[in-house]
N, C-alpha and C positions, 0 to 999 in steps of 0.2 A: 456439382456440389451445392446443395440449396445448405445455404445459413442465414438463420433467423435473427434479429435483431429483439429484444423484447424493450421495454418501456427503462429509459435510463434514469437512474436517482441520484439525491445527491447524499453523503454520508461526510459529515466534519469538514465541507467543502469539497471533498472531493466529489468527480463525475461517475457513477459507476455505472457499466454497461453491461447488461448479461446477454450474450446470445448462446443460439443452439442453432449444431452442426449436427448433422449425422445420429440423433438421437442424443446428443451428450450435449452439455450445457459449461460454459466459460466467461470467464469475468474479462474486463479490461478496465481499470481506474485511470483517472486523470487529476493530480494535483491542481488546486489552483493555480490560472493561468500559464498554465503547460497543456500542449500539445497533441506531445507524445503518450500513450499509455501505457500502464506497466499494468505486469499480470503476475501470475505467480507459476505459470505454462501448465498448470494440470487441468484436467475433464472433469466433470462431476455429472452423477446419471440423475439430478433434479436440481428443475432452476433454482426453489431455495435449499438446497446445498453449493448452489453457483454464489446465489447471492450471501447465504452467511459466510461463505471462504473470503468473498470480496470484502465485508464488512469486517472482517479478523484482521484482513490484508492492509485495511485501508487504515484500522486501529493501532494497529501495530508499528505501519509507517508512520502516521502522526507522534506517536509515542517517541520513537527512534530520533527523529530530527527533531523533537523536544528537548530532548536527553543531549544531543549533540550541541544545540544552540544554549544551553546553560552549560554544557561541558569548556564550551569556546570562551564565553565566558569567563568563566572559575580561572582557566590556563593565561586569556589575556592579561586577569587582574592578580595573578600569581596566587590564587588561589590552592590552587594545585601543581602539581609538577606535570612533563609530557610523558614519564609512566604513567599517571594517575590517569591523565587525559585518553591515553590508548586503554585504558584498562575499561573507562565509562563508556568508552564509544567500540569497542570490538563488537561487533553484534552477529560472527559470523557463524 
């Protein structure tokens, strides 16, 4: 199985890596100071449609733990109540 690695970037701090497998192309991000990668597990049949899925992926995550870090907030300082708190942060 040859897989390609192509040139990693960084977007809002995160690490993004795009490589190609098998003629198909896939992301993996890395938050700052993390490790581990996260992806979103689909294919894409070009690397920038790899790279704009990671760039959505990586927007969307910063976005999310935004929203959660002011939601913790609001709740610590009784801002809100913990329906309100589940209602800002369900993102499922």
């Amino acid at each position: 199985m040859l897989k390609t690695q192509l040139s990693p970037t960084v977007r809002q701090g995160w690490q993004i890596q795009v490589s190609a497998e098998k003629g198909v192309f896939y992301f993996e991000c890395c938050p700052p100071g993390c490790q581990a990668p996260c992806d979103d597990g689909l294919y894409y049949p070009t690397q920038e449609a790899a790279f704009a899925a990671a760039c959505e992926f990586v927007d969307r995550e910063v976005a999310v733990l935004a929203t959660i870090k002011v939601a913790n907030e609001w709740l610590a300082t009784g801002l809100i109540e913990e329906e309100e708190y589940w209602n800002l942060t369900d993102f499922a």
